[in-house]
N, C-alpha and C positions, 0 to 999 in steps of 0.2 A: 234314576236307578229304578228298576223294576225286582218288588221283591213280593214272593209268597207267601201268604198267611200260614201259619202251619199253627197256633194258637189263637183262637179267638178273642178279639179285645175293642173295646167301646173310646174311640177318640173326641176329639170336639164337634167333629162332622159327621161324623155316622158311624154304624157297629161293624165290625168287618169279620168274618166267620173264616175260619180257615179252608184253605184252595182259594182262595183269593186274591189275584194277582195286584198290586197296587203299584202305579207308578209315583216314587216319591223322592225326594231330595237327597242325596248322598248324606247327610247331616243325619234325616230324618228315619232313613235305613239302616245307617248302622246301627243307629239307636235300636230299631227294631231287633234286629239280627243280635247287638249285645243282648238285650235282654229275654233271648230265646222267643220271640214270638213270630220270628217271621226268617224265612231264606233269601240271598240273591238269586234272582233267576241272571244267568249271563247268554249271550245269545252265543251259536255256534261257532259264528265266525271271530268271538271274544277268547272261545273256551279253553282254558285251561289244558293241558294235557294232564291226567292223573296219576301217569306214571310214567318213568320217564327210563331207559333203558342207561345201565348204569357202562362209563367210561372203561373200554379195554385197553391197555397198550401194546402198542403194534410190536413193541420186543420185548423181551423179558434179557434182563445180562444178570 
């Protein structure tokens, strides 16, 4: 899982400053991301749509 620093914070290996891209364990990410210090980056072909256009029905009775 690749996630962005968006909080600076000091680990057991090194200091990481935010814009910091890290590739780290699904375990280790969420963690990040719970605790506000970091984002998922998701790659495009992953993405999300962010909004999604909402269902019409074809009749109305």
């Amino acid at each position: 899982m690749k996630v962005k620093v968006i909080w600076g914070f000091v680990d057991q290996a090194a200091h990481h400053r935010a814009g910091d891209v890290l590739e780290v364990s699904q375990q280790a990410g969420h963690d990040l991301i719970g605790r506000g210090l970091a984002v998922e980056l998701v790659d495009e072909a992953q993405e999300i749509p962010k909004s999604t256009k909402p269902a019409v029905p074809k009749e109305t009775k």
